[in-house]
TILUM-884849 format. One line per 2 residues: number of its first residue (from 1); their letters; for each residue y, x, z of C-alpha. Coordinates in nm, 4 decimals, padded with zeros to 6 digits. Each point is the difference from the previous one (the first is absolute). Example, Ala and Ser with C-alpha at 12.3 -4.5 7.8 and 13.67 -1.06 7.14 Angstrom:
REM TILUM-884849
1> as> -00.4500,01.2300,00.7800 | 00.3440,00.1370,-00.0660
REM end
This chain:
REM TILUM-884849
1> xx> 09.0018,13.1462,05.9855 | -00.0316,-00.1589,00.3555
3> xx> -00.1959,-00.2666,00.0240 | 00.2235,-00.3311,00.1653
5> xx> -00.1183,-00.3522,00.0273 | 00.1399,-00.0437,-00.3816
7> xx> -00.2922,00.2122,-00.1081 | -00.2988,-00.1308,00.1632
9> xx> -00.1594,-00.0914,-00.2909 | -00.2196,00.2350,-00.2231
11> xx> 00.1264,00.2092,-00.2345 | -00.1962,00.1340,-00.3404
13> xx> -00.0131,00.2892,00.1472 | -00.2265,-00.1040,00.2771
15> xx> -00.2008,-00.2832,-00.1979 | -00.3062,00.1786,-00.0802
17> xx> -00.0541,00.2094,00.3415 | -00.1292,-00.0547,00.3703
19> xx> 00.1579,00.2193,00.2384 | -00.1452,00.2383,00.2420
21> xx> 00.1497,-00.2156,00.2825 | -00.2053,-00.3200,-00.1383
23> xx> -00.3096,00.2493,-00.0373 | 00.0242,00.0375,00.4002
25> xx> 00.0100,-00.3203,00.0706 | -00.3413,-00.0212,-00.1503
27> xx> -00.1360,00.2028,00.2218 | 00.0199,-00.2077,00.2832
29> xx> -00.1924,-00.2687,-00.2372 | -00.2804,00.2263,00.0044
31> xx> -00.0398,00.0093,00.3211 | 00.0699,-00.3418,00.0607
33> xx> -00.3249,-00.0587,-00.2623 | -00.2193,00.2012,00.2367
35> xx> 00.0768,-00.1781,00.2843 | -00.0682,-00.3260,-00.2168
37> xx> -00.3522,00.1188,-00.1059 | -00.0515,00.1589,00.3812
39> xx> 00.0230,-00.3441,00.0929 | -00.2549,-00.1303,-00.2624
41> xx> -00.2571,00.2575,00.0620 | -00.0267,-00.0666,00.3398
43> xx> 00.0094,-00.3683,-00.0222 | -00.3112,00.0282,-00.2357
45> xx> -00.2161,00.2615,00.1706 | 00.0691,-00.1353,00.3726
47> xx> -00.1587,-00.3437,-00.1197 | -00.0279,-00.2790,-00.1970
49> xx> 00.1566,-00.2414,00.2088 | 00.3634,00.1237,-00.0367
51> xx> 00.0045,00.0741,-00.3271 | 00.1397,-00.3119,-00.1212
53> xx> 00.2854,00.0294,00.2596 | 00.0728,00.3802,-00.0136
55> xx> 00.0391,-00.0477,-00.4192 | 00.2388,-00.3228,00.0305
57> xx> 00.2311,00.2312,00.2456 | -00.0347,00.3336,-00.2045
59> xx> 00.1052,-00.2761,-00.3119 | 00.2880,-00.0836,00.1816
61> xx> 00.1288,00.3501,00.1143 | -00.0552,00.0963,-00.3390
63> xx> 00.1951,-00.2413,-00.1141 | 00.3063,00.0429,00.1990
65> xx> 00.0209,00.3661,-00.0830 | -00.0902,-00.0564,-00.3462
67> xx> 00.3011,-00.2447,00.0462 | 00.2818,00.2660,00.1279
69> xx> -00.1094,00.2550,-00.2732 | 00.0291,-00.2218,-00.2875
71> xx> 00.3213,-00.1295,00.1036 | 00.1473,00.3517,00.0376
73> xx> -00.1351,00.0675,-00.3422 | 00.1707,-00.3008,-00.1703
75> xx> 00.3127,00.1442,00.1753 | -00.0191,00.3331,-00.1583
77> xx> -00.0861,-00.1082,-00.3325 | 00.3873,-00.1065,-00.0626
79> xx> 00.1560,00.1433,00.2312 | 00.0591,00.3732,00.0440
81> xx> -00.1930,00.1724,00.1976 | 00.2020,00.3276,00.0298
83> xx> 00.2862,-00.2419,00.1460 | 00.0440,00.1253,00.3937
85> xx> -00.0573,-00.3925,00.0996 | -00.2646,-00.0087,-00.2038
87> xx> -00.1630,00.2759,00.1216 | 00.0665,-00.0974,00.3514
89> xx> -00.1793,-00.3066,-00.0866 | -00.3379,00.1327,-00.0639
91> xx> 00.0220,00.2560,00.3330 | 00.0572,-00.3312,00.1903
93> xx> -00.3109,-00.1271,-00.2086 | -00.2414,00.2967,00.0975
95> xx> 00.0772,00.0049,00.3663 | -00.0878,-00.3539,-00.0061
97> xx> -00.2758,00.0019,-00.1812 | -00.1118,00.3380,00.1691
99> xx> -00.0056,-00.2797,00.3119 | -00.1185,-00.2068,-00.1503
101> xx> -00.3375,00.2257,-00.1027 | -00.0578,00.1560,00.3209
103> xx> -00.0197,-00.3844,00.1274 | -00.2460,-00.0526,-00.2431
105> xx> -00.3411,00.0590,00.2051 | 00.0976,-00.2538,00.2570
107> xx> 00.2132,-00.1965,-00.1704 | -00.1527,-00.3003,00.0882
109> xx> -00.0239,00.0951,00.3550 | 00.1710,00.2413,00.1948
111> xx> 00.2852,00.0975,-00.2597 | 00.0431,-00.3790,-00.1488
113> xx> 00.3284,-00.0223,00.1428 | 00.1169,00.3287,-00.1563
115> xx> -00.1373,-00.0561,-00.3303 | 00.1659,-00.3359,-00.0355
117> xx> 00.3771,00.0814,00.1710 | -00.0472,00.3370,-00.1788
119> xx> -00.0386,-00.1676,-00.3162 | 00.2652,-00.2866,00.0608
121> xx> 00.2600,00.2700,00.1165 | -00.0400,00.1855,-00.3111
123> xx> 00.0004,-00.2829,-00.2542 | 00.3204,-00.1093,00.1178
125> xx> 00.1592,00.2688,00.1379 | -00.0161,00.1958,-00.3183
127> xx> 00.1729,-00.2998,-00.1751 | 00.2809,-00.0414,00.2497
129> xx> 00.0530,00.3513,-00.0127 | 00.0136,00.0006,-00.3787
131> xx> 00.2249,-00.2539,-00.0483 | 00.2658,00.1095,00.2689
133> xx> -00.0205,00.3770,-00.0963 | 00.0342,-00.1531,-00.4169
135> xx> 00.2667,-00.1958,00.1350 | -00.2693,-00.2726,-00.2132
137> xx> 00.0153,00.2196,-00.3155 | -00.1750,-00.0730,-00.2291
139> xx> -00.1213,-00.3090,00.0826 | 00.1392,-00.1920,00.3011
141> xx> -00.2014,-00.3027,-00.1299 | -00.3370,00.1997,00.0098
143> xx> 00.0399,00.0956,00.3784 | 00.0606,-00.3743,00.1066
145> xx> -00.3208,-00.1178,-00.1859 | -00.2430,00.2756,00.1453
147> xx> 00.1224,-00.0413,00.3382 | -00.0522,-00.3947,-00.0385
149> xx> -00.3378,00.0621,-00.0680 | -00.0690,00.2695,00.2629
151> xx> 00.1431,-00.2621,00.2611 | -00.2754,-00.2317,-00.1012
153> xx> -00.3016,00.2312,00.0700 | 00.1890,00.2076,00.3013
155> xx> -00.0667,-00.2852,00.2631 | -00.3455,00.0053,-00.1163
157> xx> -00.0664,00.3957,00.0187 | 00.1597,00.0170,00.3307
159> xx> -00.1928,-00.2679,00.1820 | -00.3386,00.1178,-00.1199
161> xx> 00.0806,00.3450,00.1036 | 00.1126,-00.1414,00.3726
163> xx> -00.3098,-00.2727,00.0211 | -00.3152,00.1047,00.1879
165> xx> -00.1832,-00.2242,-00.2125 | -00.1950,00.1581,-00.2942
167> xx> -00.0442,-00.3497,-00.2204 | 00.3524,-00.0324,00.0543
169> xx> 00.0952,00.3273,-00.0983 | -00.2046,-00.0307,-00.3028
171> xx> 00.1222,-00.3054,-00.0722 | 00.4324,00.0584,00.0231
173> xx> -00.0830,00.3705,-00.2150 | -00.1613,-00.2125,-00.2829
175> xx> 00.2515,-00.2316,00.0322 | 00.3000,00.2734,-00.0176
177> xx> -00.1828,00.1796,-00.2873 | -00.0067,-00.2619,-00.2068
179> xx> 00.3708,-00.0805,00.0760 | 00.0547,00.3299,-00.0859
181> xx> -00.2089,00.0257,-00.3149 | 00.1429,-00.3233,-00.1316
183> xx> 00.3627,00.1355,00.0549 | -00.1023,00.3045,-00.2405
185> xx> -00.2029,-00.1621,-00.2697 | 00.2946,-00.2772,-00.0493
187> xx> 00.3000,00.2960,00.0268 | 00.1136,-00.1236,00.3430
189> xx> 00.1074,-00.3895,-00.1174 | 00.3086,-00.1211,00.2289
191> xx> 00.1410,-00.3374,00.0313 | 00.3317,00.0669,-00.2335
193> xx> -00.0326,00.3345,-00.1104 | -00.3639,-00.0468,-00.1674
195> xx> -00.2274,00.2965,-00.1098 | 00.0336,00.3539,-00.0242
197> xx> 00.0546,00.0589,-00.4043 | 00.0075,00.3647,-00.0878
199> xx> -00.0173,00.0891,-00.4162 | -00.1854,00.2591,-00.1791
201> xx> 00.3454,00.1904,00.0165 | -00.0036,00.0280,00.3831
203> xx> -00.3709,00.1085,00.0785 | -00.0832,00.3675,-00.0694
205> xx> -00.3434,-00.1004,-00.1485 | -00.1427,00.3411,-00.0505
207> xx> 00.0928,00.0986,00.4173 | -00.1299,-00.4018,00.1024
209> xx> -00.3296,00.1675,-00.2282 | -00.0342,00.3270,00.1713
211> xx> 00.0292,-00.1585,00.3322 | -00.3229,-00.2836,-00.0345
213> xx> -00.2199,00.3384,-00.1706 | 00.0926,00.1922,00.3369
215> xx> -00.0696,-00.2218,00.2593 | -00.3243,-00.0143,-00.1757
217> xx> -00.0826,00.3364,-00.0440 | 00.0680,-00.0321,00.3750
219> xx> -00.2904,-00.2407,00.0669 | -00.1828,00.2053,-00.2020
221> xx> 00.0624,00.3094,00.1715 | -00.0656,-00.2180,00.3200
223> xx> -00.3689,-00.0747,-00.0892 | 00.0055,00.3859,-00.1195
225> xx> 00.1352,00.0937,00.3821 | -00.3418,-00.2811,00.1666
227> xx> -00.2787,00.1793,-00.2453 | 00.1030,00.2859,00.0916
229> xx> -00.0006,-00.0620,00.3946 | -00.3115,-00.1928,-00.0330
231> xx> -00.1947,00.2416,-00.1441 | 00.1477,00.3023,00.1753
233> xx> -00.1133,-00.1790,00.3528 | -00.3310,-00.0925,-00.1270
235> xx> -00.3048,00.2390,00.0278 | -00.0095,00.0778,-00.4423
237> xx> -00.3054,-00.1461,-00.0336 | -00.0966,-00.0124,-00.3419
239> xx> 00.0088,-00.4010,00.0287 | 00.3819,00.0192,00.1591
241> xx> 00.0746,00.2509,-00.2869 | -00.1338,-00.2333,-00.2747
243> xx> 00.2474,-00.2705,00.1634 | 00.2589,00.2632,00.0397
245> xx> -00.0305,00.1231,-00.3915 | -00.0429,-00.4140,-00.0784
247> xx> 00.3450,-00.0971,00.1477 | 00.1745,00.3286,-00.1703
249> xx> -00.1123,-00.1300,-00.3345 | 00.0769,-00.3377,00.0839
251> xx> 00.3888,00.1134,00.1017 | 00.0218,00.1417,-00.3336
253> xx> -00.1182,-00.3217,-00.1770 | 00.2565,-00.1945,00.2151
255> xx> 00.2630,00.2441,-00.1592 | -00.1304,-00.0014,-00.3563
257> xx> -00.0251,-00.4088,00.0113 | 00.3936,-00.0094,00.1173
259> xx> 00.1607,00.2354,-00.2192 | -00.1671,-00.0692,-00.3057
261> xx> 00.2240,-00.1591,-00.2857 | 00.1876,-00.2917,00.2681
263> xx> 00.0270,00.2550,00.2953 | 00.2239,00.2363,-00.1930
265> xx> 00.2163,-00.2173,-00.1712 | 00.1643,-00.2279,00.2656
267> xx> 00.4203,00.1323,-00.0636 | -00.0426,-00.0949,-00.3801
269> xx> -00.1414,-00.3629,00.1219 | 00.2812,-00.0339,00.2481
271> xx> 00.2106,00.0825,-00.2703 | -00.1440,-00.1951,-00.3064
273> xx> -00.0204,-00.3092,00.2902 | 00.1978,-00.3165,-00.0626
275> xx> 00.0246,-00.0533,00.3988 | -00.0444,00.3912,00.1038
277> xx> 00.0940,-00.1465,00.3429 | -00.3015,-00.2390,00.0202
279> xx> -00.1731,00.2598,-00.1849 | 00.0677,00.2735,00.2417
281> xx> -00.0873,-00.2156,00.3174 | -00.3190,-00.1579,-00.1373
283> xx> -00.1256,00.4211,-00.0466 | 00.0783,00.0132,00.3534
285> xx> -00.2438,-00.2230,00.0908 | -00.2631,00.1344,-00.2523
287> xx> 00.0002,00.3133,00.1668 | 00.0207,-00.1585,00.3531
289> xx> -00.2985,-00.1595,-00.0798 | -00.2081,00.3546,-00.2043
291> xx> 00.1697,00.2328,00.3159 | -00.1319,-00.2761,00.2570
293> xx> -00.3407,00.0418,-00.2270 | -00.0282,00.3749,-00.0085
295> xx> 00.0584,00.0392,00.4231 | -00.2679,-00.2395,00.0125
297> xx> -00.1923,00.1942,-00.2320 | 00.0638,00.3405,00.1983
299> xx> -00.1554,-00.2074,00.3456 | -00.3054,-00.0850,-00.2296
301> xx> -00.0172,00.3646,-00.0961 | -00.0251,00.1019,00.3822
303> xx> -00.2403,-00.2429,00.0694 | -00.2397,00.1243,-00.2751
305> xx> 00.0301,00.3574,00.0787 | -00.0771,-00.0271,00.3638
307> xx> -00.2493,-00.2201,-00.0394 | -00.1688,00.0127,-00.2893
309> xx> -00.3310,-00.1015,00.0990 | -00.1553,-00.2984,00.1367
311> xx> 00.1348,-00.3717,00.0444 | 00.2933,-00.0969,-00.1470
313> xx> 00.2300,-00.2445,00.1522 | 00.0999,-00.3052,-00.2153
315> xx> 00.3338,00.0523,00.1296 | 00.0133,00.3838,-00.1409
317> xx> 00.0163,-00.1703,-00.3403 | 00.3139,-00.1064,00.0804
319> xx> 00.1091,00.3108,-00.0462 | -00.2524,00.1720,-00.2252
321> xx> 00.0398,-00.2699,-00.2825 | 00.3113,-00.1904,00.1231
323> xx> 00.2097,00.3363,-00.0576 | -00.1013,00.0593,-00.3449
325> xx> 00.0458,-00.3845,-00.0447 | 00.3860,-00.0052,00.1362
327> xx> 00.0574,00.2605,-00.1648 | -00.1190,-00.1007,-00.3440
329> xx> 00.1816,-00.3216,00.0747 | 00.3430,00.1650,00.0360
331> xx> -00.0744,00.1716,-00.3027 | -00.1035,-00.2683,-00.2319
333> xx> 00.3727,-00.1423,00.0940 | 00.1728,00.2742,-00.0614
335> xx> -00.1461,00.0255,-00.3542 | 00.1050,-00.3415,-00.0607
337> xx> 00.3258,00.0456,00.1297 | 00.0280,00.3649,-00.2500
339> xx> -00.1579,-00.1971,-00.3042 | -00.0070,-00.3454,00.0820
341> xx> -00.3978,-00.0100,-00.0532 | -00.3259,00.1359,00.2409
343> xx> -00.2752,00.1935,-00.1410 | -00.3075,-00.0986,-00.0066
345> xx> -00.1840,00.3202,00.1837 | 00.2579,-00.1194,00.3458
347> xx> -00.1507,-00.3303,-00.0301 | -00.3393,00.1017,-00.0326
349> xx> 00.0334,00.2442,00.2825 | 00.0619,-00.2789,00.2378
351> xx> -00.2614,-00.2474,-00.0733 | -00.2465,00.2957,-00.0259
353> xx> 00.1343,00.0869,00.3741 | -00.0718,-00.3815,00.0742
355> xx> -00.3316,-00.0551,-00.1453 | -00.1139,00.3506,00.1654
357> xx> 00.0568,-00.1268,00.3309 | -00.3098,-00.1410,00.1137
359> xx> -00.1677,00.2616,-00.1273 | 00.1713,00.2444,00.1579
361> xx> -00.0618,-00.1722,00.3320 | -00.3403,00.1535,00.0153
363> xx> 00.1090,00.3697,-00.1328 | 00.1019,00.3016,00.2953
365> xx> 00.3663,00.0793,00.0198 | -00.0233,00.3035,-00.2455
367> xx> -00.1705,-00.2176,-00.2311 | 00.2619,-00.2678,00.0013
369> xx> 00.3026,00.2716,-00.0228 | -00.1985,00.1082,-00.3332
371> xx> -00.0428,-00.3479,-00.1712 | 00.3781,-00.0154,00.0901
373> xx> 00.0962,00.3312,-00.2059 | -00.2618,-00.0960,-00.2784
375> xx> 00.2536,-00.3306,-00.0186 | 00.3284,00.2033,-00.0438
377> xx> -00.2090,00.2374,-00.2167 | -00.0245,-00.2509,-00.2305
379> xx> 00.3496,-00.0919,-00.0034 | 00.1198,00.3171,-00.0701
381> xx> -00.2289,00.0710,-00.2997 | 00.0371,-00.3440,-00.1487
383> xx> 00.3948,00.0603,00.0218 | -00.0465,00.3634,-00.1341
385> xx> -00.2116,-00.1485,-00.2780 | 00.2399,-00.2862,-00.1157
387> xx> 00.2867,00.2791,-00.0129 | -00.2130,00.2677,-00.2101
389> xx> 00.0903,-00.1402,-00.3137 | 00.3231,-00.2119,00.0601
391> xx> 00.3706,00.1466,-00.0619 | 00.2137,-00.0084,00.3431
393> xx> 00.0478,-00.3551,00.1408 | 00.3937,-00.1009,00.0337
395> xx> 00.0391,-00.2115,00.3528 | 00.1105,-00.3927,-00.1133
397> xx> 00.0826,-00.1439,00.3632 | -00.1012,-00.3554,-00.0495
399> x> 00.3763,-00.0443,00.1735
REM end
């Protein structure tokens, strides 16, 4: 049957898929996470002085496209995405972020301007366009309250992309992210027309699922796509291939640490949820927070592998141990948000990674990148241990 505005939303049929279309638009994410950790590695190897600066702008561009994907995600996991507007939808959302990307490297220079109207022009333009080709099926409400809140933070993105002033900048972006942030995490809250409110019955958990486990198989395959460029430009010393065969192992315990027991089971805990809305919007964040982690990881893994000897910057820590840490932090949330309880073995990881720190002051990059995977290590074997003997867990959202 044709798809018309009356059949925007998901069917059964479609519930439990992603589409090729969808797939493609990751793509462009992946690239859009090179140009993210580009921006990283530089800022750490060119000096210790911009560090500080270069990671609170890569936050913020990170943020922004983190932003537009997770939006279009929401989007598609109730309404169809086989449905022409749909589908139209998420072409207008990879040009833009495509733009967006390729803005990236100077995004806080140069290209600031075309990040920022880039990203304004595509927030709203793909809602107008929406709700005048719906004629406001199947929500007119929904359009009104997103477009409220993209008003807000607009002004904001716009100016900072115009101003020649870098504090400036810096300081309108945070402002419009949080706008923006704050406008997701609440559903969009409008004077008279409230909060978003979608039921169990109107989210296709098992697609909302698939999506947050491919966007971070993504980042995976991002830190995958910097080993392999680090060490494949370095001179395979047998120091640089210890740090190369070090950040390969650690990649796999970043895997094994997600997917294990809460990784795997996030459609039955949007489905068993009380709130799956909340539910599904509070993973978002949890994997925000382990995809930020694992990029962050991936500029740590560079670092170590062309350098693996000698001093190492207290600022390389921030990525050596502050990936694993982010990334352990997402996931500790996400377990509570499957089972409504953290293990022990996340917690532990994370104070380990804090007590090691001034230790690891003193130790050479390589070094460092080791303690680091010894840390995950541990994770992963305390969580296979705890499992060995235990029937399958059954996800209790704690909402």
């Amino acid at each position: 049957m044709r798809n018309t505005p009356d059949r925007l939303l998901r069917s059964e049929a479609t519930r439990q898929r992603a589409t090729f279309l969808e797939l493609f638009l990751d793509l462009v994410f992946v690239f859009a996470l090179t140009r993210i950790s580009a921006r990283l590695i530089a800022d750490f190897t060119d000096g210790q002085s911009g560090v500080y600066a270069g990671l609170g702008q890569a936050v913020l561009l990170f943020l922004a496209l983190w932003a537009v994907w997770s939006v279009t995600v929401w989007s598609t996991s109730w309404l169809d995405p086989d449905a022409p507007i749909v589908q139209t939808v998420i072409i207008m959302t990879l040009v833009g972020a495509m733009t967006m990307a390729v803005a990236v490297p100077h995004g806080f220079g140069a290209r600031a301007s075309l990040f920022a109207i880039t990203l304004v022009t595509l927030q709203i333009g793909r809602v107008v366009f929406f709700h005048v080709a719906g004629h406001g099926r199947p929500d007119p409400q929904q359009s009104i309250r997103i477009l409220f809140w993209f008003g807000l933070s607009a002004p904001l993105w716009v100016v900072g992309g115009l101003v020649n002033d870098g504090t400036i900048r810096g300081a309108l972006w945070t402002l419009a992210v949080l706008i923006d942030y704050a406008g997701l995490f609440l559903g969009w809250p409008t004077p008279r027309l409230g909060a978003q409110r979608l039921g169990v019955q109107m989210i296709a958990a098992e697609h909302l699922a698939e999506r947050y486990q491919q966007f971070l198989l993504i980042a995976l395959g991002e830190a995958i796509f910097v080993i392999g460029l680090a060490f494949s430009g370095s001179e395979f010393h047998t120091d640089q291939t210890g740090g190369f065969v070090l950040a390969l192992a650690s990649t796999v315990l970043l895997w094994r640490i997600y997917f294990h027991v809460a990784g795997g089971m996030l459609g039955t805990a949007v489905d068993r949820s009380r709130d799956p809305a909340r539910l599904a919007t509070d993973m978002a964040f949890a994997h925000m927070v382990m995809i930020a982690g694992i990029v962050l990881t991936g500029v740590g893994f560079e670092l170590f592998i062309a350098e693996p000897l000698g001093h190492l910057p207290a600022t390389w820590l921030i990525a050596i141990f502050g990936g694993p840490v982010l990334f352990l932090a997402g996931r500790s949330a996400l377990e509570y948000q499957v089972f409504g309880r953290v293990s022990r073995s996340r917690l532990a990881g994370l104070l380990a990674f804090g007590l090691l720190i001034p230790a690891a002051l003193h130790l050479q990059p390589l070094t460092a990148g080791a303690v680091a995977a010894v840390v995950l290590l541990g994770v992963a074997a305390a969580d296979a241990r705890r499992s060995l003997h235990r029937s399958p867990e059954t996800p209790t959202p704690p909402y």
